[in-house]
N, C-alpha and C positions, 0 to 999 in steps of 0.2 A: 525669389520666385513670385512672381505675379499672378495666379488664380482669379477667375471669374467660374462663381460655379452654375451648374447647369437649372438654376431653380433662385431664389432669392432666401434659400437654405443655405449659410454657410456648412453645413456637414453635407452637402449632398455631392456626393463625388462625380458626378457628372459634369464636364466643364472640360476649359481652359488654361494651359497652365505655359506661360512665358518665364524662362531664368534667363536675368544678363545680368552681368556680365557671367559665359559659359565657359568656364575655362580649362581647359585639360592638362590635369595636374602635371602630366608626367612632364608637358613642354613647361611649365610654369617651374617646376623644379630643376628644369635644366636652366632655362633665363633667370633663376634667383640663385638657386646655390651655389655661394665662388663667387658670386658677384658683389663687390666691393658696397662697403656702409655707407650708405646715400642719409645726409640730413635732410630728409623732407621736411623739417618745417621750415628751412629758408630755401628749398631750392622747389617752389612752385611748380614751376615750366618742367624740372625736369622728373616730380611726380607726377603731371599729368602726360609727359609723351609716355612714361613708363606702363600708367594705365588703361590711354589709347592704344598704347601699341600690342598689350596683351588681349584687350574686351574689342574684340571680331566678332563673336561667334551669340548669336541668340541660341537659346534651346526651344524647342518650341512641342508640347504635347498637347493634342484633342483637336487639333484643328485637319479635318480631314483634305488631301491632295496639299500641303504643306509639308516637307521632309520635319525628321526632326528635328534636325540645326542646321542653322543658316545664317548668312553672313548677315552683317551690318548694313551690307548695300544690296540687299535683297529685293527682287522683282513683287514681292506679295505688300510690299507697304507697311509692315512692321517695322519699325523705327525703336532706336534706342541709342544713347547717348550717356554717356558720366566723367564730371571731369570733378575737383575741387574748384572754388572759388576764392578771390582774395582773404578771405575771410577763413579759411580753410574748412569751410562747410560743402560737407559731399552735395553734386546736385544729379539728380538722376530721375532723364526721362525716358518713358515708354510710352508710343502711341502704336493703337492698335484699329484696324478698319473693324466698323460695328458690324460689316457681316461678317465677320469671323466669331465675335460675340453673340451671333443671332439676336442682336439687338438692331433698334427703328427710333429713327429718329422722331418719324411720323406716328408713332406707336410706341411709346416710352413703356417700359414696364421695370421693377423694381430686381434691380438683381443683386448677386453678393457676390464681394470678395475676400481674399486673402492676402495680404504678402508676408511674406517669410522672406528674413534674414536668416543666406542661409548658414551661416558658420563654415568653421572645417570640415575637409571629407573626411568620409568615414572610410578608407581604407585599411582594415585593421591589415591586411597581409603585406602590405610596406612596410608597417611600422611606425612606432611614433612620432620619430623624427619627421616621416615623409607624412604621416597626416596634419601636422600643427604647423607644416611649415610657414602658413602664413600668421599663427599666430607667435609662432616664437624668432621670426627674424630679426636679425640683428640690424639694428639705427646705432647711429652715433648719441641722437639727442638724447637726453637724460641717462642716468648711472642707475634708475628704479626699475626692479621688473619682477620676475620670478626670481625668488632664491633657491627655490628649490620645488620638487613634486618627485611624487610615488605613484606607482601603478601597483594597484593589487588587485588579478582579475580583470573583470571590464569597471571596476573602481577607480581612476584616477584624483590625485588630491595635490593641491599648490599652496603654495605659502610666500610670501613676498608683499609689497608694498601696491605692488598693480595687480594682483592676481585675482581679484575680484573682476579688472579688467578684461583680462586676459580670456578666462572664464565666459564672460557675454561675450565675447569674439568667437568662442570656440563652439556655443550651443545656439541651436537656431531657434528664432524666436518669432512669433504670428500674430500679426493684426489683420482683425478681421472685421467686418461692417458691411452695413447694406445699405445699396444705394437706390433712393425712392425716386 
């Protein structure tokens, strides 16, 4: 999620807030679960149609007479875009028209944002399976991952060789800066 807040306060909750890729769990759990162990680190092509063909949908809050989610090929000029590159570095772009920012070109003034990476949802009433499913699906490449995990409470705890990984997948994380 993308924030621009309403001041060149990052805490000032007035603002703008863009999430892409927006995805709705329940159709992403029907196009993953069952569907067969894909090696994405040699099949390029076929991890990026996988997540073109899910990342449609922008969310979009604060921007008044704008719904809140809208497609990719949308009439208002929000733009967004993410594919991997050869390199397998995620690249992901967002352009937004400055009068939705209440920004000027002609009149620069300093403002601030946020992004957030957002992790898994937080659906506790599916359950765990259906909240971590992007973080616990199954790849072919490597034999390393979770060995195991406990939930006690709203406690959850892993143990494994990537769980540390696993971990920053699953909790959302914010950079934040101001721009003069």
């Amino acid at each position: 999620t993308f924030t621009i807040h309403g001041s060149a306060k990052a805490k000032d909750d007035n603002g703008i807030a863009i999430t892409f890729p927006f995805l709705y769990y329940d159709d992403f759990d029907n196009k993953v679960n069952g569907a067969p162990a894909i090696d994405y680190r040699n099949d390029l092509t076929g991890r990026n149609q996988k997540l073109t063909s899910m990342a449609k949908d922008i969310r979009v809050e604060g921007i008044k007479g704008v719904k809140d989610t809208i497609s990719i090929y949308n009439p208002e000029g929000i733009k967004a875009a993410i594919l991997f590159d050869e390199q397998e570095v995620l690249t992901y772009e967002l352009a937004i028209p400055l009068k939705y920012l209440e920004l000027s070109v002609k009149e620069p003034k300093p403002f601030a944002y946020t992004i957030r990476l957002n992790g898994a949802p937080n659906y506790p009433d599916k359950g765990l399976e259906f909240n971590l499913i992007t973080a616990f699906r199954r790849t072919r490449y490597g034999g390393k991952g979770i060995r195991g995990f406990n939930i006690r409470g709203d406690t959850m705890s892993m143990y494994g060789e990537n769980a540390d990984i696993i971990k920053s997948l699953i909790s959302p994380t914010d950079f934040s800066g101001e721009y003069t």
